[in-house]
C-alpha positions as CSV (number, residue, x, y, z in Angstrom):
1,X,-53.9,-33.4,-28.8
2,X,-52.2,-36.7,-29.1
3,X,-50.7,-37.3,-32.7
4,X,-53.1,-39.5,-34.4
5,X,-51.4,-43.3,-35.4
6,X,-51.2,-43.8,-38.5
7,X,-51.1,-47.2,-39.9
8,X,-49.9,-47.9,-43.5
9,X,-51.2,-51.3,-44.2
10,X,-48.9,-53.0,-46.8
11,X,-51.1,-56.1,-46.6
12,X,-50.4,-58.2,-49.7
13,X,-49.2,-56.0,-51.4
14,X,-45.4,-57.5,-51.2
15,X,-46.4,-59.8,-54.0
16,X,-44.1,-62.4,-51.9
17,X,-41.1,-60.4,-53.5
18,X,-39.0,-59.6,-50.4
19,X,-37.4,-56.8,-51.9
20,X,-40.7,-55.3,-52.2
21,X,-41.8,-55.9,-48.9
22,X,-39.0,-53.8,-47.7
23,X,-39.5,-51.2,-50.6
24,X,-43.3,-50.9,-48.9
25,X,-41.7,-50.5,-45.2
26,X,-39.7,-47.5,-46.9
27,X,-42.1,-45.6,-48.3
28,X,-44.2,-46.3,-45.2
29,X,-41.6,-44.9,-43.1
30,X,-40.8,-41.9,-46.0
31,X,-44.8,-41.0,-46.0
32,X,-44.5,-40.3,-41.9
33,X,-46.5,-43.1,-41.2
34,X,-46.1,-44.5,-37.5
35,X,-46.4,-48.4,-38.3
36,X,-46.3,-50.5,-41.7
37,X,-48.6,-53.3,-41.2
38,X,-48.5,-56.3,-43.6
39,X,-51.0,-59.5,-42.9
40,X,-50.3,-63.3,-41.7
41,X,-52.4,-65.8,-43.2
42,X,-52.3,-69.1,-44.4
43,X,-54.8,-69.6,-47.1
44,X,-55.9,-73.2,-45.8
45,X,-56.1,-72.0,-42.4
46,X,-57.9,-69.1,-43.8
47,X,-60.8,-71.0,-45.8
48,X,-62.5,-74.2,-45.8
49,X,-61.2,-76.5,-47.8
50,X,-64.7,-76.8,-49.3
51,X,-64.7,-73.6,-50.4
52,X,-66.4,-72.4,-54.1
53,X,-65.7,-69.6,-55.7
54,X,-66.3,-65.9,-54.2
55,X,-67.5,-63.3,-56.2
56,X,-65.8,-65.4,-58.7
57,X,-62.3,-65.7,-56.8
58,X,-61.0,-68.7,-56.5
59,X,-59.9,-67.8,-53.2
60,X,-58.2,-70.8,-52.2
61,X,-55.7,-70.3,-55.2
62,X,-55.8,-66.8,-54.9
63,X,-54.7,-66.4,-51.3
64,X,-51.9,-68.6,-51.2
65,X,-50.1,-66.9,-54.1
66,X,-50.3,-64.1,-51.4
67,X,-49.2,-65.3,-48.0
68,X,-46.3,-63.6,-46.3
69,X,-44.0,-66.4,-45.6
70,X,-43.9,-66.6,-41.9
71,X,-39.8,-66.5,-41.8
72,X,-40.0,-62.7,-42.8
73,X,-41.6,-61.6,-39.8
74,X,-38.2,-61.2,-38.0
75,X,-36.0,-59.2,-40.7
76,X,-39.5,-57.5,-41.3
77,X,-39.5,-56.9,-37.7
78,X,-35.8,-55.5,-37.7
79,X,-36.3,-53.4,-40.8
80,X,-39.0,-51.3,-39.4
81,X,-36.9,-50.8,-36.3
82,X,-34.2,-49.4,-38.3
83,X,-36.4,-47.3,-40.1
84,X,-38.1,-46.0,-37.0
85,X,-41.5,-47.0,-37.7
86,X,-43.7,-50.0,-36.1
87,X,-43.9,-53.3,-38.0
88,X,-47.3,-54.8,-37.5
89,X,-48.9,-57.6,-39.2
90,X,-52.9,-59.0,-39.2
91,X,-52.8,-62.5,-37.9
92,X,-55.6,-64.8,-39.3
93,X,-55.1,-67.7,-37.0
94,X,-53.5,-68.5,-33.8
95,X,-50.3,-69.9,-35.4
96,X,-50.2,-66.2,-36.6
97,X,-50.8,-64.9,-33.3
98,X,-48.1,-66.9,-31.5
99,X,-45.3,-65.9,-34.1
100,X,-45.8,-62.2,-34.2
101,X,-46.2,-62.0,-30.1
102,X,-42.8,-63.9,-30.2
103,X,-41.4,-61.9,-32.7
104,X,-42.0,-59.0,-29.9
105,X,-45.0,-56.6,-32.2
106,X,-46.4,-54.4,-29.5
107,X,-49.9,-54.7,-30.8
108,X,-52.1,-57.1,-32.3
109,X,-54.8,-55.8,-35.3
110,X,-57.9,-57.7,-35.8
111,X,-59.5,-57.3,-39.4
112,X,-63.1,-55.9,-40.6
113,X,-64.3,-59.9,-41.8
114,X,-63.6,-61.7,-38.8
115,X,-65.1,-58.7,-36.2
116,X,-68.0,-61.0,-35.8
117,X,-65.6,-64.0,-34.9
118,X,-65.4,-63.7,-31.0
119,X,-63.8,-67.0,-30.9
120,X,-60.8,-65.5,-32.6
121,X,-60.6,-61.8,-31.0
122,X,-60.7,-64.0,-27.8
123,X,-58.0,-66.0,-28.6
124,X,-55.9,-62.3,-29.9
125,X,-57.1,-60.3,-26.9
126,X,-55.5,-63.1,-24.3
127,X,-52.1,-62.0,-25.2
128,X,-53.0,-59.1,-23.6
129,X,-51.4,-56.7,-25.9
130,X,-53.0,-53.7,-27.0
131,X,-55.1,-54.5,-29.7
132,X,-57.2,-53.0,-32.6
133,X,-60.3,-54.3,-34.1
134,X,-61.8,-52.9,-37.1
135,X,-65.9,-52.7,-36.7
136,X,-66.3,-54.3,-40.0
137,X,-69.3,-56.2,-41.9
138,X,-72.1,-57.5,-39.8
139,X,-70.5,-55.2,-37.2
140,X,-73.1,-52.9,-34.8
141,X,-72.6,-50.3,-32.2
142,X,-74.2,-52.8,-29.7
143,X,-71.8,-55.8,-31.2
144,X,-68.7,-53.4,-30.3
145,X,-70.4,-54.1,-26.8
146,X,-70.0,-57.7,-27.3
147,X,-66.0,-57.1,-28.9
148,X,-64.8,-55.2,-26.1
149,X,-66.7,-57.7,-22.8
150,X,-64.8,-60.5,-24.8
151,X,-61.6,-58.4,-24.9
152,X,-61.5,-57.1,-21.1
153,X,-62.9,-60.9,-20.3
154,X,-59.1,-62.0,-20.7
155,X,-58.0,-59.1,-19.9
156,X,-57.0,-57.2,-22.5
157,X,-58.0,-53.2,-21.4
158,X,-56.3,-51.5,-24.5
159,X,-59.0,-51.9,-27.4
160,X,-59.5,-49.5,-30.5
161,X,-62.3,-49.9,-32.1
162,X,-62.0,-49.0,-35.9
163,X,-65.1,-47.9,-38.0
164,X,-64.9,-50.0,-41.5
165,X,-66.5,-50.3,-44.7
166,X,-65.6,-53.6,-45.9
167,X,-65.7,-52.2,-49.7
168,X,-62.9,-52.7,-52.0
169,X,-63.0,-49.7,-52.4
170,X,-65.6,-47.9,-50.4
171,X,-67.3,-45.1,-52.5
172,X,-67.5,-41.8,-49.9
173,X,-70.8,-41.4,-50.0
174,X,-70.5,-44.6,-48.4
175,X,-68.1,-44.1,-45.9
176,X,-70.6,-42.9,-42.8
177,X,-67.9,-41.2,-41.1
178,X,-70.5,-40.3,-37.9
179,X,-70.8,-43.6,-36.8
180,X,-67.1,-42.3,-35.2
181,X,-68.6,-39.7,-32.8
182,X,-71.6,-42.3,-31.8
183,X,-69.1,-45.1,-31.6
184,X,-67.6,-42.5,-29.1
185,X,-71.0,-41.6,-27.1
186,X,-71.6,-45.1,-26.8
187,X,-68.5,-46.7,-25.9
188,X,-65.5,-45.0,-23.8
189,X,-63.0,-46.4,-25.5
190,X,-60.2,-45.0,-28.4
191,X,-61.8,-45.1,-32.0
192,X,-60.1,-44.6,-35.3
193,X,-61.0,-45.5,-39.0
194,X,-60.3,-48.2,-41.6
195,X,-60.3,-46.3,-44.7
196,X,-61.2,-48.2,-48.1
197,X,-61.8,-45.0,-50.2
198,X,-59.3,-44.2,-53.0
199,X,-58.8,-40.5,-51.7
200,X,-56.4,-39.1,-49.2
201,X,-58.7,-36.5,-47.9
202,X,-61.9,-38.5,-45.9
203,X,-58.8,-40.3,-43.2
204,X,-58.3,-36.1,-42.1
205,X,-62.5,-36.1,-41.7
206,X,-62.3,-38.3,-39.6
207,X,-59.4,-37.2,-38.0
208,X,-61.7,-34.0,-37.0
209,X,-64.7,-36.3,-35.8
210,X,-62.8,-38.1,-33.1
211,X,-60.8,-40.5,-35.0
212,X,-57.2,-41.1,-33.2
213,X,-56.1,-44.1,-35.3
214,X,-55.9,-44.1,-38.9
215,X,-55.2,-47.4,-41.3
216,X,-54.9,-46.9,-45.3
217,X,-53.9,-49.5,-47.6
218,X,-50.8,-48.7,-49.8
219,X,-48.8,-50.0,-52.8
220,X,-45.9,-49.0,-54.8
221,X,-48.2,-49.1,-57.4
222,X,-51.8,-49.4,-58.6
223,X,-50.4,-51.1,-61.9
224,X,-49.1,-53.9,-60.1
225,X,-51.2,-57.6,-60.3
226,X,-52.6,-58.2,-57.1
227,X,-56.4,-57.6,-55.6
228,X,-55.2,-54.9,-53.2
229,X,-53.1,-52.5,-55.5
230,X,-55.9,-50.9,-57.2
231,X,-57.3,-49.2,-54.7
232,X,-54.6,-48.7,-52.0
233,X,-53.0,-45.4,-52.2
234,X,-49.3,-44.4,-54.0
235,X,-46.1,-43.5,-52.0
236,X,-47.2,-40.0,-53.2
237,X,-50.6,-40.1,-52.2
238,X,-49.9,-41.9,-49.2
239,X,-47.6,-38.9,-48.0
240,X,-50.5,-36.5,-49.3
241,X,-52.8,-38.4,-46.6
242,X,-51.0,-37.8,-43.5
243,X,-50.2,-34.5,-44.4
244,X,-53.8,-34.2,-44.3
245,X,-54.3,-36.1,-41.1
246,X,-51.2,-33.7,-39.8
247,X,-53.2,-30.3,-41.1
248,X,-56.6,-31.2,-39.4
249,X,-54.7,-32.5,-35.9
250,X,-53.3,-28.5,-36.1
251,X,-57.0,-27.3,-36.1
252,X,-57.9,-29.3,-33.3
253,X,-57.8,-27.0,-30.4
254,X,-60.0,-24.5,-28.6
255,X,-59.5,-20.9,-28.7
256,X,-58.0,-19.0,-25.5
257,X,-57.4,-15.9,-25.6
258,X,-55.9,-13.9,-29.0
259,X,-53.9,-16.2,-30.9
260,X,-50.1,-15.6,-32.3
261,X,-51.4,-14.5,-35.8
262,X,-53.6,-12.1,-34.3
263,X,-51.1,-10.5,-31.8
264,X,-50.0,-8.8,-35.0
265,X,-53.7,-7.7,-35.6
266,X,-54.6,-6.4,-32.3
267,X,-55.1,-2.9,-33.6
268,X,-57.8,-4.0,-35.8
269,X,-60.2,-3.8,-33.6
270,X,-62.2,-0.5,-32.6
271,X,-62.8,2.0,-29.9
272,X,-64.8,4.7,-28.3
273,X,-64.4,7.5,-30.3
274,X,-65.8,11.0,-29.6
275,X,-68.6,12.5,-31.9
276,X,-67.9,15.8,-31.2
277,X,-65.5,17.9,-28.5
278,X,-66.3,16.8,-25.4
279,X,-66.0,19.4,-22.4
280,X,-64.1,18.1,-19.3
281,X,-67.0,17.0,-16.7
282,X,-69.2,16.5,-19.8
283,X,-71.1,12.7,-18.9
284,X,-70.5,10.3,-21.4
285,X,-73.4,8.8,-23.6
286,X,-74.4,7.4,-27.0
287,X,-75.3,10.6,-27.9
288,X,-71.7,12.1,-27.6
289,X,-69.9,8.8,-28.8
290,X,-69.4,6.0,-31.3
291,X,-67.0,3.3,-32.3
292,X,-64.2,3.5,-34.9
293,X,-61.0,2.0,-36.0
294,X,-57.9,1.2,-35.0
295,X,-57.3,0.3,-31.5
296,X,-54.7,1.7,-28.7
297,X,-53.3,0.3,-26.2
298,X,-54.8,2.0,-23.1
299,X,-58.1,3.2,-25.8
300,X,-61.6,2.1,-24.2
301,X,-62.6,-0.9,-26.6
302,X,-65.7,-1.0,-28.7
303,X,-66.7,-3.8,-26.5
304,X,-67.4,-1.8,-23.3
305,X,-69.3,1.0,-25.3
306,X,-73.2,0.0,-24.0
307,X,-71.3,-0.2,-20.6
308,X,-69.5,3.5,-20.6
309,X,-72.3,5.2,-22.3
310,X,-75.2,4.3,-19.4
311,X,-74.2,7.5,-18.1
312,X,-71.9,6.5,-14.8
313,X,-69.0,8.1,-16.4
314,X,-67.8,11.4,-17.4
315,X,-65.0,13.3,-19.0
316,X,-61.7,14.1,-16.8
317,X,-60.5,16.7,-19.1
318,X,-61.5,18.0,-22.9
319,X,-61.4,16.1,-25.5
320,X,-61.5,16.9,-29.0
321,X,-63.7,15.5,-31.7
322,X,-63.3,12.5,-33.3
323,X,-60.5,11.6,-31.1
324,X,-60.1,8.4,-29.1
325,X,-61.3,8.4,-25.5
326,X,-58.9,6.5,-23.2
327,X,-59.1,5.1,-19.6
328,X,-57.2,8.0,-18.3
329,X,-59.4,10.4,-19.6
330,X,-62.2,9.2,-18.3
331,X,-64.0,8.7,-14.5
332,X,-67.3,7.4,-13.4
333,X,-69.7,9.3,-11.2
């Protein structure tokens, strides 16, 4: 199967400390994540002016002590490149949008609270860049429907859809992890998941149900002041979580055939064993016969036993009790 993208989403989580914008790229990169994403937002661009208060946030204040200035999208740009992972970054308005498609990011992520903003997914989508949307809040199977006519409106073909609880953090009883497979009946598109839950375990279940992309928010640490470090994931955990995601993609295969590891049990199986001596002509049935352990190459397997013993075969020579019968030894009427 194809290796499933990882995203390590940095978001905020720079503190606008450039030093630890780069740390975050490092242990992105470290982890064996495929891109570090961070987010582009101005926090008057973001909200109304006439905002109050959110769940007692004043978010106005809050969010612009956490923009990423816009001139550290190229040396964030160049730092991923020479760590060999992809520097991506959420956009939150068309300023955003413009900058990171000149900065040259090959795809564009749209975030869970503004999956109901067609307006803006529009506006992302006509770049015509491959681009991810996370099926957030107020988000339905049917309004996927609506996200992807927008997208391939303006031609934009390449859409992920991720599924997304927008909890901070999500609880896993909360995480509904088949909406993936009926995302996938419903729509033929690529689906992944937006993963809010403080484990690194439930991105690998969904891995196994169909997921191909994978986001997970991550810090250098949960102790440091910010809304997004206590529940994102540490370098260690972080590292733990693909791992994960790399384990489940192993068991993602249909068997064919006897596998490597059982090559070296082939002889485990069983054969056609005699009861008692059986005299050369003597016809074969479940009277004279039975199945035991090990098996020999050129042995009649325990598999064709109902087939050999309908009585259309019969003994080409003696052979002694309890001993295996083989091919050779053996002819049908």
């Amino acid at each position: 199967m194809t290796q499933t993208f990882v995203i390590a989403e940095a978001g905020a989580n720079h503190n606008q400390n450039p030093e630890q914008a780069f740390r975050l790229i490092d242990v992105a990169a470290e982890a064996g994540a495929d891109a570090c994403k961070f987010q582009t937002y101005s926090a008057n661009k973001l909200f109304s002016t006439k905002s109050k208060k959110v769940n007692g946030y004043d978010v106005l204040t809050m969010f612009k002590g956490l923009e990423l200035p816009r001139n550290w999208h190229q040396p964030l740009k160049e730092y991923c490149d020479f760590k060999n992972i992809e520097f991506m970054s959420t956009p939150f308005d068309e300023a955003a949008v413009d900058e990171l498609y000149k900065v040259g990011v090959k795809r564009f992520k749209v975030a869970g609270f503004e999956s109901t903003d067609l307006r803006f997914i529009k506006y992302v989508a006509s770049t015509q860049l491959p681009i991810i949307v996370s099926a957030g809040i107020g988000t339905t199977v049917d309004w996927i429907g609506e996200i992807l006519s927008t997208c391939y409106q303006v031609g934009c073909t390449d859409v992920t859809i991720l599924h997304c609880n927008n909890g901070y953090p999500t609880s896993v009883d909360e995480t509904n992890l088949l909406t993936i497979p009926d995302i996938l009946f419903n729509h033929d598109i690529t689906v992944g998941y937006s993963d809010h839950t403080e484990d690194t375990l439930t991105p690998a279940l969904a891995v196994m149900l169909g997921a191909k992309v994978i986001e997970k928010h991550f810090t250098l640490s949960r102790k440091l002041p910010g809304p997004d470090h206590g529940f994102a994931l540490e370098p260690a955990q972080l590292k733990e979580m693909i791992q994960n995601i790399r384990h489940a993609e192993k068991t993602l295969s249909f068997k064919k055939g006897l596998t490597i590891s059982e090559e070296a049990s082939f002889q485990g199986q069983r054969s056609l064993v005699t009861k008692r001596k059986l005299l050369k002509g003597e016809i074969i049935t479940e009277l004279n016969t039975t199945t035991k352990r090990p098996y020999y190459s050129g042995n009649v397997n325990a598999k064709e036993y109902f087939y050999i013993t309908e009585g259309k075969f019969r003994a080409k020579q003696d052979i002694e009790e309890d001993d295996f019968i083989r091919w050779d030894q053996i002819e049908s009427l």
